[in-house]
RODO-2510 file (C-alpha; in nm, 4 decimals, decimal comma):
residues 397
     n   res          X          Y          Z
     1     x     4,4223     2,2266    16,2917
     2     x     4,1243     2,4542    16,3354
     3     x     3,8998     2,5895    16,0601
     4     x     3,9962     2,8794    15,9024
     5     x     3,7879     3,1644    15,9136
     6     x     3,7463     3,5345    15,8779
     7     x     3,5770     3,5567    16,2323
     8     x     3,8763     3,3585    16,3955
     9     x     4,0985     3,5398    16,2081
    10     x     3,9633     3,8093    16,4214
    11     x     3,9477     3,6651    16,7208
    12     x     4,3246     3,5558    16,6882
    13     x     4,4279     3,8720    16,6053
    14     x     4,2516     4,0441    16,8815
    15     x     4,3595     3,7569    17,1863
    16     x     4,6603     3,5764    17,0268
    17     x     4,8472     3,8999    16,8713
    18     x     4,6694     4,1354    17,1331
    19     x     4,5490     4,3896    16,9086
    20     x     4,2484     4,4293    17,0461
    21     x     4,2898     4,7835    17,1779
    22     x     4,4342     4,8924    16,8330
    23     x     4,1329     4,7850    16,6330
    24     x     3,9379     4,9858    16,9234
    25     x     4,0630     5,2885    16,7928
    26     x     4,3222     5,2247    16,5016
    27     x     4,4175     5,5986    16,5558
    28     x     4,0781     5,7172    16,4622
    29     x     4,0300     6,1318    16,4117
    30     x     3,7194     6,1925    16,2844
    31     x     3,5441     6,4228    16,4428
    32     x     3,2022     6,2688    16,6050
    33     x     3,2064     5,9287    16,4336
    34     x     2,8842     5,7334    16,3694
    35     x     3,0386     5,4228    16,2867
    36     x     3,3156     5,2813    16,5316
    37     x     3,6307     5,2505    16,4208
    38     x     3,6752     4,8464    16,4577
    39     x     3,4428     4,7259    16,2059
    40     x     3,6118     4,9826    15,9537
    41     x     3,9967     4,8847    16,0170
    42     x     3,8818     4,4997    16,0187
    43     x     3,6649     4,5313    15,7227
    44     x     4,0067     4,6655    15,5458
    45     x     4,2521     4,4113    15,7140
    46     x     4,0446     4,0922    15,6050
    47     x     3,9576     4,2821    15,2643
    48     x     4,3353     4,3076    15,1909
    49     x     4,3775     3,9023    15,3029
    50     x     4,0622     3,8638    15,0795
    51     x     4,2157     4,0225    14,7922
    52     x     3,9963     4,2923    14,8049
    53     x     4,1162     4,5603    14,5627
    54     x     3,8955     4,8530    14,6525
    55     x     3,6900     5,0880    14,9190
    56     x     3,3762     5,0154    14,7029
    57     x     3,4344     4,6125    14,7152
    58     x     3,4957     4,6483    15,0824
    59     x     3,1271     4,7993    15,0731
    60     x     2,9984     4,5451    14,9351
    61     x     3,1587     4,2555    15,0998
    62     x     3,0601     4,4141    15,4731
    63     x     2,6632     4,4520    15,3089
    64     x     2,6728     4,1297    15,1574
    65     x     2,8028     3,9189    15,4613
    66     x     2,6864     3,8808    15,8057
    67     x     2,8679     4,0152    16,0756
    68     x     2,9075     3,7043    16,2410
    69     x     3,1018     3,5159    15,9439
    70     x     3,3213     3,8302    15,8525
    71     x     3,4206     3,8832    16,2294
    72     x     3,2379     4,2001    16,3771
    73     x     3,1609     4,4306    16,0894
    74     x     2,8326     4,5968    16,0066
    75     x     2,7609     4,7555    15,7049
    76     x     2,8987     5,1359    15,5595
    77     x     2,9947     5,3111    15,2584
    78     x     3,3219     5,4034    15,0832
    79     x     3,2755     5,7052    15,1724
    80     x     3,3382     5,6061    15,5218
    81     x     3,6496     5,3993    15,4606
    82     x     3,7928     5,7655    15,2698
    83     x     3,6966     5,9962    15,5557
    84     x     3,8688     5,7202    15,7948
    85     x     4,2088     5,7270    15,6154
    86     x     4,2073     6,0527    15,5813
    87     x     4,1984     6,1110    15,9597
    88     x     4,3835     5,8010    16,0999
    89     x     4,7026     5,8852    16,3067
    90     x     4,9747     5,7143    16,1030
    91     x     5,1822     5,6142    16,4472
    92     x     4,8888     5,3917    16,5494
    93     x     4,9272     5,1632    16,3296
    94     x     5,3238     5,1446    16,2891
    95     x     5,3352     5,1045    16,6548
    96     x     5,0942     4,8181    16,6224
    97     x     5,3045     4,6726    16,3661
    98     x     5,5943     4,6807    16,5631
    99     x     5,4206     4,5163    16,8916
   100     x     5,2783     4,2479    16,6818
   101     x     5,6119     4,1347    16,5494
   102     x     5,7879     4,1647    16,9259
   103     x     5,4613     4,0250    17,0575
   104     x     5,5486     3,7411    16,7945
   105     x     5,8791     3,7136    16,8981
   106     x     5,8019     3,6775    17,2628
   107     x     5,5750     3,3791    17,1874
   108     x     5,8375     3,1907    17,0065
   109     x     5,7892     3,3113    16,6390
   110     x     6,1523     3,3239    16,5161
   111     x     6,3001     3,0451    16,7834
   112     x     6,4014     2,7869    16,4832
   113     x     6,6105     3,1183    16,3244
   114     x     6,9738     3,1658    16,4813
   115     x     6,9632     3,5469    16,3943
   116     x     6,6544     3,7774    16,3443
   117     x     6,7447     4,0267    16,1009
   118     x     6,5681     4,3735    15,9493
   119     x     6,5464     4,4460    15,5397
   120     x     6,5498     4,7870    15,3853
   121     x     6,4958     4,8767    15,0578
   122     x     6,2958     5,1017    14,8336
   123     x     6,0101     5,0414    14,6773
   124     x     5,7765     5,2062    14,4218
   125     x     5,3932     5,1494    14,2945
   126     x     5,0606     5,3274    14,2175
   127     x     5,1013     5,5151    13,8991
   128     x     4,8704     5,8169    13,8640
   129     x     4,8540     6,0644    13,5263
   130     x     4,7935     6,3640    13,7740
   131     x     5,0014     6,5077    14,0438
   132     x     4,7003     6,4471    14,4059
   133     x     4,9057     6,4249    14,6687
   134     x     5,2180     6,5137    14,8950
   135     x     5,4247     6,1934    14,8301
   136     x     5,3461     6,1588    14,4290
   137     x     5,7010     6,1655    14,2244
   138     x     5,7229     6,2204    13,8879
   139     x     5,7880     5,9725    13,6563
   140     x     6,0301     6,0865    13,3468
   141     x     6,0717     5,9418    12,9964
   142     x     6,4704     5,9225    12,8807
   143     x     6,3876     6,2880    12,7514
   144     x     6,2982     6,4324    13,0530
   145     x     5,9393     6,4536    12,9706
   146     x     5,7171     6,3951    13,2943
   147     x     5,4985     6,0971    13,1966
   148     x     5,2912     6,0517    13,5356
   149     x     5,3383     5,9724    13,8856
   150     x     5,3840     5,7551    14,1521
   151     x     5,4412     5,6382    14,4943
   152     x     5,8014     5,5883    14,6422
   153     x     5,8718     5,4730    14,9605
   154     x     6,1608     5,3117    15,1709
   155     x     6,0820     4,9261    15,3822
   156     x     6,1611     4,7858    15,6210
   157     x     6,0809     4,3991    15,7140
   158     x     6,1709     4,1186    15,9549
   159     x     6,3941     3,8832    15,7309
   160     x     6,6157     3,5462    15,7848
   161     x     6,3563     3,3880    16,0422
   162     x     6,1330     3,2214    15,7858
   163     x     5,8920     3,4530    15,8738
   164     x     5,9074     3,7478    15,6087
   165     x     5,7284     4,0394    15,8169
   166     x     5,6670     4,4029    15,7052
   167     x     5,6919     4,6795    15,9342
   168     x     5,7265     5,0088    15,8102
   169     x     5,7375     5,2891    15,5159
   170     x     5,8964     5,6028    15,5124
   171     x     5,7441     5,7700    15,2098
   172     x     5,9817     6,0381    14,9975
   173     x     5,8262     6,3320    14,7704
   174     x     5,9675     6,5146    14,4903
   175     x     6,3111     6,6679    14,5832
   176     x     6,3589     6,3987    14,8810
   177     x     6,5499     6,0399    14,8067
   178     x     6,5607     5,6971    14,9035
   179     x     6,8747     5,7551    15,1168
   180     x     6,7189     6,0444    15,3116
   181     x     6,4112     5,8482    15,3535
   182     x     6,6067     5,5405    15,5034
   183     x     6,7779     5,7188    15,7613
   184     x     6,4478     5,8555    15,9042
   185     x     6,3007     5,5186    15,8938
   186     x     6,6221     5,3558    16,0739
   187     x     6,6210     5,5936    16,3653
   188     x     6,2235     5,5672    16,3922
   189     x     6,1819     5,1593    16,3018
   190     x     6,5001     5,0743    16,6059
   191     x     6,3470     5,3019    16,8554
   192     x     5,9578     5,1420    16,8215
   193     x     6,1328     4,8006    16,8549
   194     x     6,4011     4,8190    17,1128
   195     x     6,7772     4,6978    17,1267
   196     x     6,8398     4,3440    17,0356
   197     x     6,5211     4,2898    16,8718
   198     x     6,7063     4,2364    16,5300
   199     x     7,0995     4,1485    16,5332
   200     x     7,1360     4,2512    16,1891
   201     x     7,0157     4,5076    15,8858
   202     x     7,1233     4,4039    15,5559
   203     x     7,0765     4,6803    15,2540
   204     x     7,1353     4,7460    14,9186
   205     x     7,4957     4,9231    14,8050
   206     x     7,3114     5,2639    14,8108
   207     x     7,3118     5,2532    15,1599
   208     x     7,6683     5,1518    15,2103
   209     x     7,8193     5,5270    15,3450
   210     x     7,9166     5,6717    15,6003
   211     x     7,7023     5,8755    15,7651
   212     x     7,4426     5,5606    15,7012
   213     x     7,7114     5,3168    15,8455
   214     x     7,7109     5,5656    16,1579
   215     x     7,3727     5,5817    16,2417
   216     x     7,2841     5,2385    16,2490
   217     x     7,6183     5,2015    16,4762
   218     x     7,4403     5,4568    16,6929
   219     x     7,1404     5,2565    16,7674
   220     x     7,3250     4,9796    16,8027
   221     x     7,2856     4,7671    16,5132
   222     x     7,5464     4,5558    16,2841
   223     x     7,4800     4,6252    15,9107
   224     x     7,5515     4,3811    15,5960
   225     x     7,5619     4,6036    15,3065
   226     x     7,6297     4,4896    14,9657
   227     x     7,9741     4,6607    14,8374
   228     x     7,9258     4,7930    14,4426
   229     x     8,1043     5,0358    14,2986
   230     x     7,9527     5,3213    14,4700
   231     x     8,2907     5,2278    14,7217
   232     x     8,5412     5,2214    14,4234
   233     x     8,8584     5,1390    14,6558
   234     x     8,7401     4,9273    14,8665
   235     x     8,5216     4,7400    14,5771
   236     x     8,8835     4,7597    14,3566
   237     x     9,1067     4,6487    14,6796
   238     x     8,8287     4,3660    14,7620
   239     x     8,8495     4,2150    14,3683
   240     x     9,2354     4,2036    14,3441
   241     x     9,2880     4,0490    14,6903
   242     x     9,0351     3,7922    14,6753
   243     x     9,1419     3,7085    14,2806
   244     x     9,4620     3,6288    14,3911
   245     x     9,3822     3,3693    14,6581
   246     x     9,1674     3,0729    14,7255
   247     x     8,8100     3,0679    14,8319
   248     x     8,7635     3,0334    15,2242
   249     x     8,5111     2,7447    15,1568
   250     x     8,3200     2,5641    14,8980
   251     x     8,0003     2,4322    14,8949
   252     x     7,6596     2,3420    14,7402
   253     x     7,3313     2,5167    14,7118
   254     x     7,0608     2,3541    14,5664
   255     x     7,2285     2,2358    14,2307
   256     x     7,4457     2,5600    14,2200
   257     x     7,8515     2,5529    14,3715
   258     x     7,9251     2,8613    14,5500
   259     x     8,2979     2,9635    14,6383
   260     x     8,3155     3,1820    14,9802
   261     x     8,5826     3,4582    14,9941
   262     x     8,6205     3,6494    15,3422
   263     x     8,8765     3,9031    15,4779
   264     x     8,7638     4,1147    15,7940
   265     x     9,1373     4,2783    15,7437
   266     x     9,0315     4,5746    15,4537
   267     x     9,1045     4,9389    15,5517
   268     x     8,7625     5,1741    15,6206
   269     x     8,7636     5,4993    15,3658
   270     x     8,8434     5,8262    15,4845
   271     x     8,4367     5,9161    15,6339
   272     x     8,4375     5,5904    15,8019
   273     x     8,5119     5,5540    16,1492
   274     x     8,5595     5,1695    16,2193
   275     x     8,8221     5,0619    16,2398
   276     x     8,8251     4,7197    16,0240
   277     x     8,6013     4,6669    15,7270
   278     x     8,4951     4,2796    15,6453
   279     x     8,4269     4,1921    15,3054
   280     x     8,2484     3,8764    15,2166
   281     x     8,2764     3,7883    14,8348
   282     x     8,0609     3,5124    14,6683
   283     x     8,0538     3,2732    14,3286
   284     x     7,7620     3,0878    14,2430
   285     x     7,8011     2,8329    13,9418
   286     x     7,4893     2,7301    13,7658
   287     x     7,5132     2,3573    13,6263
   288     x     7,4780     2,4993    13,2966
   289     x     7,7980     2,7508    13,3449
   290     x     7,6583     3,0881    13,4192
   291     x     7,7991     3,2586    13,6729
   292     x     7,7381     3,5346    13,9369
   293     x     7,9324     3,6949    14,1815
   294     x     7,9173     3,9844    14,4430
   295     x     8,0318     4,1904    14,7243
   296     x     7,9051     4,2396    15,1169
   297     x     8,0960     4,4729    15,3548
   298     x     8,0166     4,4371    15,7194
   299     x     8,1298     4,5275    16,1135
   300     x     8,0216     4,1912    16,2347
   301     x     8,3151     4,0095    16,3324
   302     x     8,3647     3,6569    16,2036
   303     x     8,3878     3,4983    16,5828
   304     x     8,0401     3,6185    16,5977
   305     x     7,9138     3,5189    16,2226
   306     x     8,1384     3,2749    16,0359
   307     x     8,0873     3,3582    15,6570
   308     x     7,8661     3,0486    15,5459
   309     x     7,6431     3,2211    15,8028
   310     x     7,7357     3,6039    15,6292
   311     x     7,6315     3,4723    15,3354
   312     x     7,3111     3,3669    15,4031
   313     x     7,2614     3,7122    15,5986
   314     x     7,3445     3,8822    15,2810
   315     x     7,1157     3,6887    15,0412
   316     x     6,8441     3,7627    15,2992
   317     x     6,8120     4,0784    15,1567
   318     x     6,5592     3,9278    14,8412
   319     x     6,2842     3,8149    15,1064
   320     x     6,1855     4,1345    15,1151
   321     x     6,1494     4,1906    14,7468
   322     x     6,0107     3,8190    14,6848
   323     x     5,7858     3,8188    14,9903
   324     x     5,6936     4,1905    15,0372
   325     x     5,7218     4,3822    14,7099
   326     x     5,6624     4,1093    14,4850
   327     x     5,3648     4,0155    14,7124
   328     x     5,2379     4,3090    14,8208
   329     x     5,1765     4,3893    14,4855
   330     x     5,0535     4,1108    14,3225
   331     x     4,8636     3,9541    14,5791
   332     x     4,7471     4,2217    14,8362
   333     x     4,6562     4,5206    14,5018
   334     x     4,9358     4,7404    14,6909
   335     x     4,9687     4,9033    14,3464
   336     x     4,6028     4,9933    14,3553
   337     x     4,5271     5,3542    14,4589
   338     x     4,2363     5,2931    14,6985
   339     x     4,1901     5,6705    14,7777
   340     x     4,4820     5,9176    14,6260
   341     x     4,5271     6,1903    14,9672
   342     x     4,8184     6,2000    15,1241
   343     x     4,7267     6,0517    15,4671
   344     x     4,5462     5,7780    15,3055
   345     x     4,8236     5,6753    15,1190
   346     x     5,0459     5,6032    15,3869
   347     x     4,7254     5,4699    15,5917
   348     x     4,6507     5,2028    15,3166
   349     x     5,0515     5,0763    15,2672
   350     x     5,0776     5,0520    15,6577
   351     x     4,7234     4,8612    15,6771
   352     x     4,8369     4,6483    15,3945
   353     x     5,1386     4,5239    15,5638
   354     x     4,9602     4,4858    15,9021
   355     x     4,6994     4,2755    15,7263
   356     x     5,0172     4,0543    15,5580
   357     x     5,1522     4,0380    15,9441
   358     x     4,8412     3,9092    16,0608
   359     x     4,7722     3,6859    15,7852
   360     x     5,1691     3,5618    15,7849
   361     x     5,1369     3,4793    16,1680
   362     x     4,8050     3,2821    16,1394
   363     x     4,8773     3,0992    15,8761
   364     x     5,2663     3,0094    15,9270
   365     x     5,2533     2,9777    16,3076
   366     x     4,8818     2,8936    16,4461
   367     x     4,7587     2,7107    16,1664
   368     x     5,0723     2,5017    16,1498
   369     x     5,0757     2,3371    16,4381
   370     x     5,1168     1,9473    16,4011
   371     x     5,3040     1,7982    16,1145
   372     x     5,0975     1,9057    15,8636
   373     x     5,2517     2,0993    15,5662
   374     x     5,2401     2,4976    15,5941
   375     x     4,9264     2,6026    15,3872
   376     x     4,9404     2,8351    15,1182
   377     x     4,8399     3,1965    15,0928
   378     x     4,5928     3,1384    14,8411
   379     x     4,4496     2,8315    14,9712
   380     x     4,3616     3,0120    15,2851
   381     x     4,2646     3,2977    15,1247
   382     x     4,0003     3,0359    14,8923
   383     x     3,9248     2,8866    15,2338
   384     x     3,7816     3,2580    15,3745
   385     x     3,5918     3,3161    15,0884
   386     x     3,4078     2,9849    15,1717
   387     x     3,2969     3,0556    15,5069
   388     x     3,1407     3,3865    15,3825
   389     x     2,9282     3,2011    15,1617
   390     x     2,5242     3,1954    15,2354
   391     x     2,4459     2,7825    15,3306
   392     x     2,1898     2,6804    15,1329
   393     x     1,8848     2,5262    15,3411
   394     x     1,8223     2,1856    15,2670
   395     x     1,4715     2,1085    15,1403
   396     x     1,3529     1,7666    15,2849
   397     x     1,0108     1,8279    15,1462
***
């Protein structure tokens, strides 16, 4: 295995995951820049996998370290990393985000998955007393009362792979909505990675309509939705038919029994236009009784995915609030607001992901090789820290 550090963290990023014309430039447009933009974007990527949680410990990190040992950065201000964000061209860096997770699947990423599949769900962090920028909502007490503000956003990530990868956030402002926002970032998220990148896109109930059904059939992809009653027909009509018969299959999970229903026979509602609707219905058993159940409608048929496989599809949809949110959040200081302007914002949640990408790849994929046992996020990110410290000289006198 070789030794973990921030400058061949760099280098891997720049040769293994090709990003070295992206760090170049990182959509950089500040007029007449003194510092280049590479040593700012990196200084922010390893700062995130350092568990940096602001510009002005970024400042000090890149004057406290040598270039050498951090990767390529030379010293700057805050300042610097605010007047950045506030001119970098969001599309830069989602379109890097999206060639480093192809790039990753070219190289043999996701080979040990049998289907790649795409996450989306909403999302919501950095509270603020004051309205600052486009994309601040209001928060409300039970009385209506606005209380403060934060930062709401629909995700999208690579799940069911092993690999839990974030790509993109569609952000929604006051008198926008989760659903609105999700459509944009379908259409936008499918066209930056190409047909039969993913061969699935599993979502929460809210997204199980129509018109939502329709558009990810227009760019081509299969959707596993979870059925609530939102759908109050076909939720009704999918209890009562699978009450009254026997589970498809049984089996274990972990020390939990789960009973499989599955009928791909269920009329569509009046706005849909397929022409079959399958509904998977599961019941876990705890060993100490409790039990949980739920719904998943889908188009793909069960030659294609039998429904031990649907399930596992459908509970793909927590990776990307165990391994994004929940991370993202409490590891990477997503719910820290760095600098609160609109553009940088957006920059900082698209950086952040980039920099879990990155960190994801080297640590799950490069570093892995061998038999060893996949290291840990934190151990790696102890291991970093260590090579940044000044060796002390040895006095033989």
């Amino acid at each position: 295995m070789s030794t973990p550090s921030p400058s061949a963290l760099a280098s891997y990023a720049t040769k293994h995951l090709q990003l070295r014309s992206y760090l170049r430039d990182a959509g950089d447009g500040r007029r007449k820049p003194v510092i280049d933009a590479k040593p700012i974007v990196w200084s922010m990527l390893i700062g995130t996998v350092l568990r940096r949680s602001s510009y002005l410990s970024i400042e000090h990190m890149v004057r406290s370290c040598t270039s050498a040992s951090l990767g390529g950065s030379v010293p700057f201000s805050d300042d610097t990393l605010r007047y950045f964000c506030e001119h970098a061209n969001l599309d830069v860096t989602r379109q890097a985000l999206a060639d480093t997770v192809k790039h990753a699947k070219r190289n043999k990423a996701f080979d040990t998955a049998p289907m790649v599949g795409l996450a989306m769900d909403g999302v919501t962090s950095g509270h603020s007393v004051q309205h600052s920028c486009a994309v601040c909502r209001p928060e409300k007490s039970a009385s209506g009362e606005i209380t403060g503000y934060h930062h709401s956003g629909v995700v999208v990530s690579v799940v069911g792979t092993g690999l839990v990868l974030p790509l993109d956030v569609e952000f929604y402002g006051e008198g926008d909505s989760e659903y609105a926002a999700g459509k944009r970032l379908l259409r936008r998220i499918c066209a930056a990675l190409k047909p039969r990148f993913a061969q699935y896109l599993v979502v929460d109930g809210k997204f199980a309509t129509a018109p939502f059904l329709h558009a990810a059939d227009r760019v081509g992809i299969p959707v596993v939705a979870r059925l609530k009653e939102n759908l109050p027909t076909l939720y009704a009509e999918a209890r009562r038919r699978f009450a009254a018969s026997k589970p498809r299959v049984r089996m274990s999970e972990g020390r939990d029994e789960v009973e499989l229903w599955d009928d791909e026979a269920f009329e569509p509602w009046d706005t849909l236009s397929w022409s079959k609707v399958r509904v998977l219905g599961y019941r876990r058993t705890t060993p100490e009784g409790t039990v949980s159940e739920g719904y998943w409608l889908t188009n793909l048929p069960e030659s294609r995915v039998g429904c031990r496989t649907l399930y596992k599809l459908g509970k793909s949809r927590w990776q990307i609030e165990n391994q994004v949110f929940n991370d993202a959040k409490n590891l990477y200081n997503l719910t820290h607001i760095h600098h609160h302007e609109t553009n940088s914002v957006q920059f900082q949640w698209l950086l952040t992901f980039l920099a879990m990408t990155i960190e994801r790849l080297y640590r799950m994929r490069f570093l892995h090789r061998g038999t060893h046992p996949i290291m840990t996020a934190m151990t790696l990110c102890r291991l970093l820290i260590l090579q940044l410290q000044p060796r002390a000289s040895c006095d033989s006198s």
